[in-house]
C-alpha positions, 0 to 999 in steps of 0.5 A: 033266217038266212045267213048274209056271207061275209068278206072272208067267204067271199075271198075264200071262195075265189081261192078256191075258185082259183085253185080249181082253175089252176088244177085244170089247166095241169091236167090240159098241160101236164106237170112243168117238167124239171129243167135238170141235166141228164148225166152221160152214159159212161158215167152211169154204167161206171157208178154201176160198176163200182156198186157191183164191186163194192158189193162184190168186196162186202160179200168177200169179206163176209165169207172171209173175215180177217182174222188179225187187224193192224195195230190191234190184239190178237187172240189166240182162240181167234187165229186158232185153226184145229185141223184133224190130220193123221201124224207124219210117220202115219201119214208117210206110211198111208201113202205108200200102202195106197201106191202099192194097193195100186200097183198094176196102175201105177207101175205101167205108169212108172215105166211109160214116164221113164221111156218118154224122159229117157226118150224126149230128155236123155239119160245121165251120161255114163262118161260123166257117171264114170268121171263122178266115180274117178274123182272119187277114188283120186280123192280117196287115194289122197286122203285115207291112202285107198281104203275108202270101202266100197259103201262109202263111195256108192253113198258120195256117188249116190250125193253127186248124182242124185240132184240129176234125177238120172237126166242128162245134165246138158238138156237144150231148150226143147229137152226142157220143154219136153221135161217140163210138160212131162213133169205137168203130166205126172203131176196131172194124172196122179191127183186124177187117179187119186182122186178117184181111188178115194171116191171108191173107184178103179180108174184106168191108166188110159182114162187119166191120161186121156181126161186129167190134162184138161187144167193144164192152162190153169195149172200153168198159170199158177206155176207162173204165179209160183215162180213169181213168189219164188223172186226171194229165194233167186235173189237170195242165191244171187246175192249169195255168190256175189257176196262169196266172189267179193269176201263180203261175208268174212266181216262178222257184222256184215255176216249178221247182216245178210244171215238177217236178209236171207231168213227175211226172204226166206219168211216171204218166200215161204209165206206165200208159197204155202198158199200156192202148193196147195193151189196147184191141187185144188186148180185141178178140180173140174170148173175151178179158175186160177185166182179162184183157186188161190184166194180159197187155198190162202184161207184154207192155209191161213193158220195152219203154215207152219203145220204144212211146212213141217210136212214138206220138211218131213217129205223132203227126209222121206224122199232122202231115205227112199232114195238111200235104201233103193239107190245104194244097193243099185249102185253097189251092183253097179260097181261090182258088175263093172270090176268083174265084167269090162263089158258092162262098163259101158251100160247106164244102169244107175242113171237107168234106175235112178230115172224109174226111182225119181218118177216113183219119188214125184207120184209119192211127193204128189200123193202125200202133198194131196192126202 
């Protein structure tokens, strides 16, 4: 028998009947487009930027995570960074016997840095030697009747001169320029040669000279960056004789007070410098950018600052005592020959060789920098 259809199928019938209806007329027209405003092409291309920066700053901190938070516990396994260095005496030691393994290199190099500094700079003038040498024996007169000895007085004359690198001290604006490209020549050359004496190689002179200027730019910017973190210590040699010319420091509170702001400037300076020395070093290697540079050389010092200060403070001793025993017997000959011989008065042999010991000086620092 069969079945009569009701008033609900009949309804559910043209539900149906309608939707169909509707679906096709869809599929004639297209879907209603959305009434929306389209955002401006700066505005899109500036979300971007800022999703690739903030991308760029989570994979930064991934590779370098911070090892001291603000208002938070420090521990010590976690700041804790062993490095694997040889001692200071070895240390000083290893770097000497690579200079004189290398001699044939490095002695042509010596000699071709000191003609262009005595040629583009000047030497030392011999009247002012001679007027260091007469202030000397006046004071000597004066104070122990005449009897200094001769080894004392080479040592005063060694201190008076010494801090002239035998240089003329009255060097104008294109001396300068020229002592300072020279100065980012040595340094230049001297981690490229070294570079290539760990690698097993025997580089020529020629070759460095011609192939390890490439990063001069680079090497200058950080300079500059160096010179900007040096701001501290400037000031602090400005306030310094400002403080002696007014008699600021003959109050002991006051006294306190600047011997505080000095050390302060003192931990900046130094802070940041570390960072910065060894950018110097790491710029020079090929395809490596200024702040590149300094950002891998701040984590490679980071925990290890006062390590790299103590070796500078044990450099600057080596250098002192490299100084003594090559310049004394120098300037001690140097006056024996001028009270026995009025002829060699007039020769520069001291500023000569103090010249050639501080070119031998800046390869040694650079070389136990680098090491």
């Amino acid at each position: 028998m069969a079945r009569i259809p009701s008033k609900n199928d009949t309804k559910a019938g043209k539900t149906a009947k309608a939707k169909q209806a509707t679906m096709a007329k869809q599929r004639q027209v297209g879907p209603a487009k959305k009434t929306s405003r389209r955002v401006p092409k700066f505005l899109r291309k500036a979300k971007r930027g800022l999703q690739k920066v903030r991308v760029r700053v989570q994979d930064y901190r991934a590779k370098h995570p911070p090892r001291h938070k603000s208002f938070k516990r420090s521990y010590r396994e976690d700041y804790l960074r062993k490095t694997e260095t040889p001692g200071l005496l070895s240390h000083a030691m290893t770097t000497f016997q690579i200079i004189f393994r290398n001699w044939k290199t490095f002695a042509p190099f010596i000699l071709l840095m000191t003609v262009l500094y005595v040629g583009c700079v000047g030497l030392l003038s011999e009247d002012l030697y001679q007027q260091f040498k007469d202030t000397i024996d006046e004071t000597s007169g004066e104070l122990a009747n005449g009897q200094i000895g001769n080894f004392a007085k080479a040592g005063l004359l060694l201190i008076s001169t010494v801090t002239t690198g035998g240089l003329d001290t009255g060097m104008g604006e294109v001396q300068t320029v020229f002592m300072v490209i020279l100065f980012l020549v040595m340094w230049l050359v001297t981690i490229f040669l070294l570079r290539h004496f760990f690698s097993g190689s025997r580089p020529r002179l020629r070759d460095a000279l011609y192939n390890a200027l490439s990063p001069l730019i680079s090497t200058l910017l950080i300079f500059v960056v160096a010179f900007l973190q040096a701001i501290p210590i400037m000031l602090v040699l400005i306030t310094y004789a400002a403080a002696v010319a007014t008699n600021f420091l003959a109050t002991p509170f006051y006294a306190l007070l600047y011997f505080i702001f000095v050390m302060l400037m003192l931990l900046l300076s130094g802070y940041m410098l570390s960072g910065t020395l060894m950018a110097l070093v790491a710029v020079t290697a090929p395809g490596m950018y200024p702040m590149e540079a300094l950002t891998s050389t701040a984590e490679l010092v980071s925990g290890r600052r006062i390590r790299l200060i103590l070796r500078v403070l044990y450099l600057l001793f080596v250098i002192a005592l490299v100084y003594i025993i090559t310049m004394l017997p120098v300037i001690l000959i140097d006056l024996w020959l001028k009270e026995t011989w009025e002829w060699a008065v007039g020769w520069p042999i001291v500023s000569f060789c103090l010249v050639i010991v501080t070119c031998f000086v800046f390869i040694y620092a650079t070389f136990l920098v680098v090491v």
